[in-house]
C-alpha positions in Angstrom: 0.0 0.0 0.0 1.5 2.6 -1.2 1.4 6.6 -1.5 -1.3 6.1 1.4 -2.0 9.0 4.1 -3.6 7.7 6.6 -3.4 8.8 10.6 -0.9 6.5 12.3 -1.6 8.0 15.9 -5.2 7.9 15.3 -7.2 6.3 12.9 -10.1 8.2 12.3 -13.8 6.7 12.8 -16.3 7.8 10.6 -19.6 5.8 11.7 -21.9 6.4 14.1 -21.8 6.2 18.1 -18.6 8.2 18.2 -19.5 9.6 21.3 -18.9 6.1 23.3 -15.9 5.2 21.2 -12.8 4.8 22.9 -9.4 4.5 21.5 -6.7 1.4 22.2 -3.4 0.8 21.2 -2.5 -2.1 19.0 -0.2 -3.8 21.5 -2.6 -4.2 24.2 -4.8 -6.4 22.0 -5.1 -10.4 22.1 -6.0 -11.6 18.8 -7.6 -14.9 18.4 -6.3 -17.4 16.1 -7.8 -17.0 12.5 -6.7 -18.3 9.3 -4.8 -15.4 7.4 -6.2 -12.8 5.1 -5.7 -13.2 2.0 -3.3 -10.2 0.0 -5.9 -9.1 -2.4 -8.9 -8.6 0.3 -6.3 -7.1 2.7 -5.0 -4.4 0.2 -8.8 -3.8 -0.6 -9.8 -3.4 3.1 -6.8 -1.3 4.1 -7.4 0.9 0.8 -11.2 1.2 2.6 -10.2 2.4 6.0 -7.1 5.1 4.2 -9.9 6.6 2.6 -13.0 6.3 4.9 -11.3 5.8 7.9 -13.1 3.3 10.4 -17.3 2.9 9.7 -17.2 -0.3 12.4 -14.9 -0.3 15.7 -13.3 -3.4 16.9 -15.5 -5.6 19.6 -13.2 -5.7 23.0 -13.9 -7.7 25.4 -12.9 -7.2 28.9 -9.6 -8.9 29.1 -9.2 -6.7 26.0 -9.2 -10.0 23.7 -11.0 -9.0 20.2 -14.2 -10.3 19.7 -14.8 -9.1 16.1 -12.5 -7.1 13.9 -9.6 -8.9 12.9 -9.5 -8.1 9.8 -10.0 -4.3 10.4 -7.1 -4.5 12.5 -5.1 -6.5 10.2 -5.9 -3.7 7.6 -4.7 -0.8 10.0 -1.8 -2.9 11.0 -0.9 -2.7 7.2 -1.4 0.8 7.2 1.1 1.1 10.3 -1.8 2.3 12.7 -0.4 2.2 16.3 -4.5 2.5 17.5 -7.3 1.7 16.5 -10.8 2.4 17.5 -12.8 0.3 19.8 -16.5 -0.8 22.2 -16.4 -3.0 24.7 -18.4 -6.6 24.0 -21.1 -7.3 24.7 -22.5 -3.9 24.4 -26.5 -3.9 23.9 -26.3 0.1 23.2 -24.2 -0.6 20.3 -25.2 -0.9 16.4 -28.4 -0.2 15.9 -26.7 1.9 13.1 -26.0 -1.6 11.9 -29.1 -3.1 11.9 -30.6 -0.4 9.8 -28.3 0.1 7.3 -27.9 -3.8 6.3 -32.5 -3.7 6.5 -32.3 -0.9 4.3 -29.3 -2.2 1.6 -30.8 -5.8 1.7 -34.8 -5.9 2.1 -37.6 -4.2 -0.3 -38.8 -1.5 2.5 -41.7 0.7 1.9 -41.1 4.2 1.1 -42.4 5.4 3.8 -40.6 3.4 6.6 -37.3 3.6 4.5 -38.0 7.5 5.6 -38.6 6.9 8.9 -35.1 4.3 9.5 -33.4 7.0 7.7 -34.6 9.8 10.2 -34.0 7.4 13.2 -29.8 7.4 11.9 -30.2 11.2 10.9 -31.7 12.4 14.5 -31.3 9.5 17.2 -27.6 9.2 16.0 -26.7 12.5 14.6 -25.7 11.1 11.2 -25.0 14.0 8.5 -26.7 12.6 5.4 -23.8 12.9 3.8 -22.6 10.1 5.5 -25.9 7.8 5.5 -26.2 8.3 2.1 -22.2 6.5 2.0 -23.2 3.9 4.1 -25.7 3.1 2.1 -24.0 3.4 -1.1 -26.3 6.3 -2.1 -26.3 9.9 -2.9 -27.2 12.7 -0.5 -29.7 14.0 -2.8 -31.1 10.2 -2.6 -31.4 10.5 1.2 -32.7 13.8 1.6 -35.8 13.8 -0.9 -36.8 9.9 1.3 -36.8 12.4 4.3 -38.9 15.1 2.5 -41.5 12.5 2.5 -42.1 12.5 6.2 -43.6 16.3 6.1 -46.8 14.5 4.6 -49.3 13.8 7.9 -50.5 10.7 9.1 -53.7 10.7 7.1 -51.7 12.0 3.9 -49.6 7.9 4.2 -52.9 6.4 4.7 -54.4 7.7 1.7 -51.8 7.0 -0.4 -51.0 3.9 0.6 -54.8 3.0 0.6 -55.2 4.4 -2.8 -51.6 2.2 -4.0 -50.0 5.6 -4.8 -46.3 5.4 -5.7 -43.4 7.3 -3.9 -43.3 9.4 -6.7 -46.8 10.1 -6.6 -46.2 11.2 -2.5 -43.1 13.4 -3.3 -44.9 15.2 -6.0 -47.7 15.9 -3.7 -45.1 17.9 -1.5 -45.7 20.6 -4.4 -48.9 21.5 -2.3 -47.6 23.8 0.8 -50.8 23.9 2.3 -51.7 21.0 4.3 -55.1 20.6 4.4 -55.0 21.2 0.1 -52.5 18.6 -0.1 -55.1 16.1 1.5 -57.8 16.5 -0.2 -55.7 16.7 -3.7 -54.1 13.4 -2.8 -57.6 11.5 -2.2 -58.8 13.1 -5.8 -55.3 11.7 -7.4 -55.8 8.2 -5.2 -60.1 7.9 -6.2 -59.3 8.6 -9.9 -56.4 6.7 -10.1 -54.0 9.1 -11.5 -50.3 8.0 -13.0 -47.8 9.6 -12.1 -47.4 12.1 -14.9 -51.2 13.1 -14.8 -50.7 13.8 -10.9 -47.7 15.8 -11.4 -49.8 18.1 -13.1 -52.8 18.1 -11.2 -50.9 18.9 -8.1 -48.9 21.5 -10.1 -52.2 23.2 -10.5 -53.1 22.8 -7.0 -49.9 24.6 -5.9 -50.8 27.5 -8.3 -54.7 27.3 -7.8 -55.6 26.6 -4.6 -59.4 25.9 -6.0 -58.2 23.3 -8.6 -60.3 20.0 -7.6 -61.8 16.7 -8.9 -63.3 18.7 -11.7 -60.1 19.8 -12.9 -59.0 16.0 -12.8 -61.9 15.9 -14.8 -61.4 17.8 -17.5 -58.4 17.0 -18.0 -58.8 13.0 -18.3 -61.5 13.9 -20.7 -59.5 16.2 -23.0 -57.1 13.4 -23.1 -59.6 10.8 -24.4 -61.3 13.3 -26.5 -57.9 14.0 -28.1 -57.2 10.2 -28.4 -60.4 9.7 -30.6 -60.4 12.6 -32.9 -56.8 12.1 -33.8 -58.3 8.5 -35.0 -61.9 8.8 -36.1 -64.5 11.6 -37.6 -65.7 13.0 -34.2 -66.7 16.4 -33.7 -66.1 17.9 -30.4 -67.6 21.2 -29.4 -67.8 23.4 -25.8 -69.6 25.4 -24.0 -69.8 27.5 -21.0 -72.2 26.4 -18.4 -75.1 28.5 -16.7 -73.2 27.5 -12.9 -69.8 28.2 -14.2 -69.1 24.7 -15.4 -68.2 23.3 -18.8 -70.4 21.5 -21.4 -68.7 19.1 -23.7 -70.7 18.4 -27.4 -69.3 15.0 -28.9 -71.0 14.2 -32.5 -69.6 10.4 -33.5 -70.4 9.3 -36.6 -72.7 6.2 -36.7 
């Protein structure tokens, strides 16, 4: 390993629960007896904690025998670390982080509880989500537009996971400042069944018109089938104002 700067002194840790990490030096440890690593994951590893320092400490246990880690100190070791970072084991407080993170890069979560794991690692832990979002292999922008989704209420989740409305169809909803607008324009979207596209513009009119509702969902499904038919057969479509302010559609089809 070459050309490598890394902290000899200290190695830093950059995962979570650095406020109960402690520090150890290398020649107090016992290591147990494992078969050696191998020269190609060992480079790889050490290459890991040069650049990203430490995301897991070493598992102590009392007599200061390590309990998990070996390879991570076999990797600082390589890099000419004289200490490394370390929790005592068993440590029930510990890891939680780890639980999470492996749920979240592993199982199919829901949108919405994806959110609410990522907030537990943003607030509980005081993750930045700069660095969730490298744990999980993501993109900051990925990380913070999940949390974005937990300003919609209670009933707002209900009604669009009643109605089978897509993540995309909640974040677009987020268009809609007001609250109590954003409920009612998220049951229209979820009773008529909108795609996604459609509800990006019905809640784009929403944001600007505060009075768009159901009828404008409306009117705007039945200009597109209107469209659909005229551009294929002879129909003539005419309209009209209403007496109460409403529209009236004409349709002539040829028999």
């Amino acid at each position: 390993m070459e050309n490598v700067e890394f902290n000899k002194e200290t190695p830093l840790y950059s995962g979570l629960y650095k406020s109960i990490i402690q520090y150890i030096d290398i020649d107090k440890l016992t290591v147990p007896k494992r078969p050696p690593v191998g020269r190609r994951a060992l480079d790889a590893l050490s290459a890991s904690v040069a650049a990203l320092g430490f995301l897991r400490p070493l598992f102590v246990t009392k007599d200061l025998a390590v309990a998990d880690g070996a390879r991570r100190l076999s990797a600082a070791l390589s890099l000419g670390a004289r200490r490394v970072p370390f929790v005592y084991y068993p440590n029930p407080f510990v890891f939680e982080d780890d639980l999470i993170i492996t749920r979240l890069k592993t199982e199919n979560v829901p949108f919405f509880d994806y959110a609410e794991a990522l907030r537990v690692l943003t607030d509980k832990y005081l993750y930045s989500q700069e660095d969730v979002a490298a744990a999980l292999g993501r993109s900051q922008s990925f990380v913070a537009n999940k949390l974005r989704l937990l300003s919609l209420t209670a009933d707002e989740r209900r009604i669009i996971a009643d109605g089978d409305l897509t993540e995309r169809h909640a974040r677009a909803s987020l268009k809609i400042k007001d609250a109590a607008a954003r409920t009612e324009a998220l049951k229209v979207a979820a009773a008529a069944r909108l795609g996604v596209a459609a509800a990006e513009d019905y809640f784009s009119s929403v944001a600007s018109d505060g009075n768009a509702g159901a009828g404008t969902v409306l009117l705007r499904e039945l200009d597109s089938v209107i469209k659909g038919y005229t551009s294929r057969i002879d129909v003539t479509v005419s309209s009209s104002p209403s007496p109460d302010g409403g529209v009236i559609y004409t349709v002539k089809i040829p028999t």
